[in-house]
N, C-alpha and C positions, 0 to 999 in steps of 0.2 A: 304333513303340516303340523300333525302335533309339537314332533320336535322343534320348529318354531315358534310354538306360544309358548313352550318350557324355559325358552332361553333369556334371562331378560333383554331388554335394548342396553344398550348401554345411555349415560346421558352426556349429552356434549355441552360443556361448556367453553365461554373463551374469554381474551383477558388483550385488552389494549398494548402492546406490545412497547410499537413507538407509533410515531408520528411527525412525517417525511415532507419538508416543505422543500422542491426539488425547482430548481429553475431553469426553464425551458426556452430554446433558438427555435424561432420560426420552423414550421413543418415544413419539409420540402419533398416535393414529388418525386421519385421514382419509376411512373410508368406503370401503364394496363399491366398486368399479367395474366394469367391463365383462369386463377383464382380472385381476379381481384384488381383493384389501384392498390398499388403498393406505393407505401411514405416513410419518409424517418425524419426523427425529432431529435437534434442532440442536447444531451444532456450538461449543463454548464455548471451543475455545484450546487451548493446549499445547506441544508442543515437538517437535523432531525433530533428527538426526547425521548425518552422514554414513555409507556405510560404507567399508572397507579400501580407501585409495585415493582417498577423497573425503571426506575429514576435512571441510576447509574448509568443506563444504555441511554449514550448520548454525545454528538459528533458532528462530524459536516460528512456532507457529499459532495465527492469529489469528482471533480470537471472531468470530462472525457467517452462518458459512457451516450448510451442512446437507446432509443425507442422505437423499433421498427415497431412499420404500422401495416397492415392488410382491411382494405376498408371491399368487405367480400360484398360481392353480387348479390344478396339475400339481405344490404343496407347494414349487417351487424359489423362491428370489426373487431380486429385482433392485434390485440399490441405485442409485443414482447422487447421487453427493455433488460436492457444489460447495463448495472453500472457498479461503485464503489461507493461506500458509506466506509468513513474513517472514525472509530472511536474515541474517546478523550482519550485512550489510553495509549493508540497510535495499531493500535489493531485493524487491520482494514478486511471490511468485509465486503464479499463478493454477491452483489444481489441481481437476480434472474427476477425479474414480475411479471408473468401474463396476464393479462387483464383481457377480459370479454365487454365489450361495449355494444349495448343494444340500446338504440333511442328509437324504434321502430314502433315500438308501442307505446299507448295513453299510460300514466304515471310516473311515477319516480323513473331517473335514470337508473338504466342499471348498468354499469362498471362495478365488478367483481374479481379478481385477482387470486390467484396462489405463485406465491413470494416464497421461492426459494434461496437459504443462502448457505454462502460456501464462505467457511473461518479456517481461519488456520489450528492447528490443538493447542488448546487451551482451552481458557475461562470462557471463551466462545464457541467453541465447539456443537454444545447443545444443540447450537440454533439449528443445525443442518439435521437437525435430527426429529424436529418437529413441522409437522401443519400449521401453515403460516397462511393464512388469508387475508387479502387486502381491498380495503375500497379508494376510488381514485374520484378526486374532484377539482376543480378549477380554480386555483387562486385570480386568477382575473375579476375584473380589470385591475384589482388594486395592484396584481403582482406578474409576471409572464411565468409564471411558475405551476404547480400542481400539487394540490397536498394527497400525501399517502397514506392510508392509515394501516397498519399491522396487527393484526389480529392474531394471537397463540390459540392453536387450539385444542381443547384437553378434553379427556374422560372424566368422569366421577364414580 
């Protein structure tokens, strides 16, 4: 154990990314399964910014993708969403987000995510390259949508 208090921790910092206003089709059922009610959410389009620092990263999301859901036996569930975010530039990027959703306990919700994304080479590239964390919250009732938020996350 010595060599563990020698080493230092590292520190992690993180930096707003963007922020993903995604607009959502009624959830529909799928059916019991083994592990769970299983649901999918499709994805109809939308828009996203950058955040402080990454203006530039900024575009619509485009129609077609979706949101499988697994709402598990233990009341937590599991999303996994597949969709496209198109850049101003015409870049399209391929975004994977699991998100853990636990409402089963007293406080805050917790919906947490790791957002991975797949670019073609270039100027986008990077992203597939880093820890990307995301939180998910409800544009309702003003909107049938979801906002995303992106989180980079770095060393110091």
């Amino acid at each position: 154990m010595d060599l563990i208090d020698r080493i230092p921790a590292p520190v992690l910092a993180h930096s707003l990314l963007w922020e993903a206003l995604v607009d959502i089709a009624e959830m529909r059922p799928l059916g019991i399964g083994p592990l769970g009610e299983r649901r999918i959410v499709p994805i109809l389009g939308g828009e996203f910014r950058g955040g402080p620092g990454h203006e530039w990263l900024r575009g619509t999301v485009l129609p077609g993708g979706a949101d499988r859901q697994l709402v598990r036996r233990d009341g937590a569930k599991e999303l996994d969403a597949l969709y496209e975010m198109e850049v101003q530039d015409g870049t399209v990027l391929t975004i994977r987000n699991r998100v853990i959703v636990d409402e089963t306990v007293p406080g805050p919700r917790y919906a947490l995510s790791r957002i991975e994304v797949s670019a073609p080479d270039g100027p986008w590239s990077w992203l597939g390259r880093r820890l990307i964390v995301g939180t998910l919250q409800s544009a309702r009732p003003g909107r049938a949508a979801v906002l995303i938020r992106a989180w980079l996350m770095e060393t110091t």
